[in-house]
C-alpha positions in Angstrom: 77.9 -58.9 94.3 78.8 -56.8 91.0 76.5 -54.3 90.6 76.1 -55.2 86.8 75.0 -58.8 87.5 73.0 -57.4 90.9 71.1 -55.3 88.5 70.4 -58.1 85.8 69.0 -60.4 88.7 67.0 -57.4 89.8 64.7 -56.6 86.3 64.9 -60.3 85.3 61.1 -61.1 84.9 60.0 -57.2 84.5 59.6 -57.0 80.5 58.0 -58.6 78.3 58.6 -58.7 74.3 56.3 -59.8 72.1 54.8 -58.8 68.2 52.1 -57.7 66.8 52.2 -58.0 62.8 54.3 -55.3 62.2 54.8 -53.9 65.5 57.6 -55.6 68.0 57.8 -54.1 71.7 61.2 -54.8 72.8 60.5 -54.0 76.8 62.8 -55.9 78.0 66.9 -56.3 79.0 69.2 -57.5 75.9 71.0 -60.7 76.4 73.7 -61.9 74.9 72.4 -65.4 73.9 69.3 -67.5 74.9 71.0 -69.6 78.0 72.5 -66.3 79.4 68.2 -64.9 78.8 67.4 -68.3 80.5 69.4 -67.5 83.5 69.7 -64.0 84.0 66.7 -62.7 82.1 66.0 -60.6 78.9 65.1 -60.9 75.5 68.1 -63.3 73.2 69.0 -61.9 69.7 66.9 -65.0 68.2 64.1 -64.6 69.5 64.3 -61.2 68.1 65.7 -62.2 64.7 62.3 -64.5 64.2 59.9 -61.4 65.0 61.2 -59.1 62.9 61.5 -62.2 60.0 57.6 -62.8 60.8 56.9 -59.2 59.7 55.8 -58.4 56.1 56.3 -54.7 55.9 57.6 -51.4 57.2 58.4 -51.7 60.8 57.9 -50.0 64.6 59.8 -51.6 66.8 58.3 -49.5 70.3 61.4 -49.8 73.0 61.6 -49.2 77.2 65.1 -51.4 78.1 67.3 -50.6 80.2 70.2 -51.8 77.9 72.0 -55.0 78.4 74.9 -57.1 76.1 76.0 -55.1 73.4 77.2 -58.1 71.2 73.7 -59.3 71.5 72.4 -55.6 70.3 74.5 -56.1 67.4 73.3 -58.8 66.3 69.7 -57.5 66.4 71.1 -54.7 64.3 73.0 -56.8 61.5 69.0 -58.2 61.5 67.8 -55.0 61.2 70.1 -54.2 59.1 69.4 -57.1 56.5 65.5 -56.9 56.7 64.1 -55.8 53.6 61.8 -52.6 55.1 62.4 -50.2 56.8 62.0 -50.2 60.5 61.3 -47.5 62.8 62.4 -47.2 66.5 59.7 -45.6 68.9 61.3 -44.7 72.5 58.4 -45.2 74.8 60.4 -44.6 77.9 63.6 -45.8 78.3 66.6 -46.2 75.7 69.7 -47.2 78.0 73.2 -48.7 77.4 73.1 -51.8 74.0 69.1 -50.4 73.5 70.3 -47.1 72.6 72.7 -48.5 69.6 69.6 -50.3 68.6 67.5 -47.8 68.0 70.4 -45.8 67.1 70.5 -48.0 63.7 67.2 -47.6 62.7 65.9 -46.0 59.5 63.9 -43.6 61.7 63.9 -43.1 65.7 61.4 -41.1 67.3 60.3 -40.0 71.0 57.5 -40.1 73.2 57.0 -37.4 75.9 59.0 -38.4 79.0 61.2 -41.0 77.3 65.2 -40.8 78.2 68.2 -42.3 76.1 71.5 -42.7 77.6 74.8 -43.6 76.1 77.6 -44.8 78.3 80.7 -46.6 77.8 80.8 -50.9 77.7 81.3 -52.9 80.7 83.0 -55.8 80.6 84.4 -58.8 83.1 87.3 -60.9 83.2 89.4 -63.6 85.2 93.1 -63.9 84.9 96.3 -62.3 85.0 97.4 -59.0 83.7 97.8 -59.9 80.1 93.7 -61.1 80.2 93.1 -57.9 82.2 95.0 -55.3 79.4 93.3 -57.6 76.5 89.8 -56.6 78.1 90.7 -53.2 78.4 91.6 -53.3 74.8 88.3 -55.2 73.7 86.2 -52.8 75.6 87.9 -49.8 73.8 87.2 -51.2 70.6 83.7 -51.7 71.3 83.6 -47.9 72.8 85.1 -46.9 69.3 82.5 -49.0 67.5 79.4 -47.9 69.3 80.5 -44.0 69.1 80.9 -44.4 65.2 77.3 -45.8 65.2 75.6 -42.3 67.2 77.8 -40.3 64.8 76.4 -41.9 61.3 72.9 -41.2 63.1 73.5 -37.9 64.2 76.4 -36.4 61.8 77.9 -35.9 64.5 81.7 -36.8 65.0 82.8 -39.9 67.0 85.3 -38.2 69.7 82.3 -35.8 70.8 80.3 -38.9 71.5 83.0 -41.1 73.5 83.2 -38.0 75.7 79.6 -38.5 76.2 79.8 -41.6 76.8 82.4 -42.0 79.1 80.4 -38.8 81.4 77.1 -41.2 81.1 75.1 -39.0 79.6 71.2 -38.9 79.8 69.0 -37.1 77.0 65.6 -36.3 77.4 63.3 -36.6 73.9 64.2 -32.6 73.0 68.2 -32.9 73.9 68.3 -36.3 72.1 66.2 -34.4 68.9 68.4 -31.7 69.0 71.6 -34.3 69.3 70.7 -35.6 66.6 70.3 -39.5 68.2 66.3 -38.9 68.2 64.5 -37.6 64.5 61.6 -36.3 66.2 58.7 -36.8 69.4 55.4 -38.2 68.7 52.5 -35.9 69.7 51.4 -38.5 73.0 52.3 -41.2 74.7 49.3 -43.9 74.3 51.2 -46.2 74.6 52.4 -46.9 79.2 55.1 -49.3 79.9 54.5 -50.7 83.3 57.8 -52.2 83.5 60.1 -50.2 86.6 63.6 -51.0 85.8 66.3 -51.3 88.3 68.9 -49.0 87.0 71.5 -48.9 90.2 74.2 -49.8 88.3 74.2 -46.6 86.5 76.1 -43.8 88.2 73.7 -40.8 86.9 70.5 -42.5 86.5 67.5 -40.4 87.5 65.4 -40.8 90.7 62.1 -42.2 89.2 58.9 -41.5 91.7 57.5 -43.9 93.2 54.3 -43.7 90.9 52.7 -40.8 88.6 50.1 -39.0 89.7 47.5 -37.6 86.8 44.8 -35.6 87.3 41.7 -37.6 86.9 39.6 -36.1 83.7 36.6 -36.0 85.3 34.9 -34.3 88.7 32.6 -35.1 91.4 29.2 -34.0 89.6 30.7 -37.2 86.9 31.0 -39.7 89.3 27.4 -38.7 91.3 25.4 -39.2 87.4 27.0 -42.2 87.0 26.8 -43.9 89.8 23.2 -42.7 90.0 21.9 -44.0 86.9 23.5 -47.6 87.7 20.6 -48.2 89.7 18.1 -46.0 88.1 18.7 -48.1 85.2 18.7 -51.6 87.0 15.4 -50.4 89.1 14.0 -49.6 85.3 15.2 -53.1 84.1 13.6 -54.9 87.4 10.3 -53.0 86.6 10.2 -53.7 82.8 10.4 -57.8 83.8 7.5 -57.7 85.9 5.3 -56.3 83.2 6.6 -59.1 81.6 6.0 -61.9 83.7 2.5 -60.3 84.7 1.3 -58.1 81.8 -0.9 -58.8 79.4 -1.0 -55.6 77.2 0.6 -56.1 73.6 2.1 -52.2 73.6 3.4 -52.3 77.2 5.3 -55.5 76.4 7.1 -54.4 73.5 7.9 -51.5 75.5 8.9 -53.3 78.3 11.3 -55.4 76.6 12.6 -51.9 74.9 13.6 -50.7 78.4 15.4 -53.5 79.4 17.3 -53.4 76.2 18.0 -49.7 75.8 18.7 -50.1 79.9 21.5 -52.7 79.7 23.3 -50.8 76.7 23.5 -47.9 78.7 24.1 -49.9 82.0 27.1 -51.5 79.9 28.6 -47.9 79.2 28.3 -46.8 82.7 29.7 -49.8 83.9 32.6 -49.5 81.7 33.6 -45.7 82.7 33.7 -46.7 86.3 35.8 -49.3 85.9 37.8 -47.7 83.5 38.4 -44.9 85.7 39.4 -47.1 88.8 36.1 -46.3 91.1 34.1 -48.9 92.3 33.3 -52.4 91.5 30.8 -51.9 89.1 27.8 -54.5 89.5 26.8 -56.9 87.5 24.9 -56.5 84.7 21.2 -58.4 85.0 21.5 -61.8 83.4 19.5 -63.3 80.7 18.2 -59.5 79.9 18.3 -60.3 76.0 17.0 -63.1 76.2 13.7 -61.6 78.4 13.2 -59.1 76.1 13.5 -61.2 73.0 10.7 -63.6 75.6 8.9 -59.9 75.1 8.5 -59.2 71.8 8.1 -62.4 71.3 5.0 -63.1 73.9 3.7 -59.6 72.3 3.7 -61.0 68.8 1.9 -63.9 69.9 -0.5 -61.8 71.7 -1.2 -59.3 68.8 -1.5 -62.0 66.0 -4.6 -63.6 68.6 -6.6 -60.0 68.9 -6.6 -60.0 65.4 
């Protein structure tokens, strides 16, 4: 199979693109039009063109492709180029091939940590005889000439110096793309993780990605032993607090009862979150119907104050 079309089939289903007001995430391959998306996979110019028209403002358009058709890139640019605000391109993690001439034409393009752009020269197919053959050739050098002229303007750079680039498939890391002048600057951090793991085989320099990132946990054992402590410290408390309630009788012990269980399940609620936000273990549940007992507290308290009086 051509490796172009093997890796097309291979990251078809591994983006997404969506919008948020004025904030598109293009994370996916370019296609050319919406049956070649339907088929093969990847965000179609129109789908793009009717984002960026829903947006009302300045744009960040936040980008991890790994390229795709470059007639459908351009015509995401002519629609970036006609929108009425200025839009700026934020490499997550990965600018390759037609997505690099798209964020090439932004107003602004900027870098997060870790994120790679690469520039190569346009692929192309075609059936027939040598005259279809030499006319390819021909449309494919054109495009080269076209794409090259677009890194220049953004880098005042000159057009020659790129086509060498691109015909060596050059990857740039945030600082060599800065200093390239393809990239205006690198954002302080990364909040943002694309989970996305394209299939770049196609590519003849494309780096070895590992398997998965390993970062160092920001906490220690000490952490993990108070939290998971106070989980049932704090349901024991709560347990203990209900049976006041259901047996008590004492105005001041069953206000403070239903206290505990709600200052209990707040904090039992933050706990909860940190362990599951830091990938320990199942956190358990919270105890049910805990407002509603204490509000049964205050309320059976009230009741019980208002009759000593």
């Amino acid at each position: 199979m051509n490796p172009q079309i093997k890796m097309r089939l291979a990251n078809k289903g591994a983006g997404e693109f969506r919008a948020d007001a004025n904030v598109i995430w293009l994370y996916d391959v370019i296609a050319s039009d919406s049956e070649e998306a339907m088929w093969m996979g990847g965000i179609a110019p129109q789908q793009f063109i009717d984002a960026l028209a829903q947006t009302t403002g300045p744009v960040t358009l936040r980008v991890n492709s790994p390229g795709g058709s470059v007639f459908g890139a351009q015509a995401m640019v002519a629609a970036m180029r006609a929108h009425p605000h200025p839009i700026t391109a934020q490499i997550d993690s990965l600018a390759a091939s037609a997505a690099s001439v798209i964020a090439s034409e932004a107003a602004q393009t900027i870098m997060a940590p870790g994120a790679m752009l690469m520039i190569h020269k346009a692929w192309g197919m075609a059936i027939g005889n040598e005259s279809d053959m030499r006319g390819t050739a021909d449309l494919l050098a054109k495009i080269d000439g076209q794409i090259a002229e677009s890194y220049a303007r953004r880098s005042g750079g000159d057009a020659a110096a790129f086509l060498d680039l691109m015909a060596a498939e050059t990857w740039f890391t945030a600082a060599e793309a800065v200093a390239a002048g393809l990239a205006d600057s690198m954002v302080a951090e990364n909040t943002q993780r694309p989970s996305a793991r394209w299939d770049l085989s196609a590519y003849a320099k494309a780096p070895q990605m590992p398997e998965a990132l390993t970062v160092a946990p920001a906490f220690n054992d000490a952490d993990v032993a108070f939290v998971t402590g106070m989980v049932p410290t704090l349901e024991a408390q709560i347990a203990l607090a209900k049976t006041a309630i259901g047996a008590g009788m004492n105005t001041d012990v069953l206000a403070l009862a239903g206290d505990i269980i709600c200052d209990n399940t707040e904090q039992l609620t933050e706990l909860q979150d940190w362990i599951e936000g830091n990938g320990l273990i199942a956190s358990p549940e919270i105890p049910e119907t805990t407002d509603m007992i204490a509000m049964r507290a205050r309320q059976l308290a009230a009741r019980l104050a208002a009759s000593e009086i």
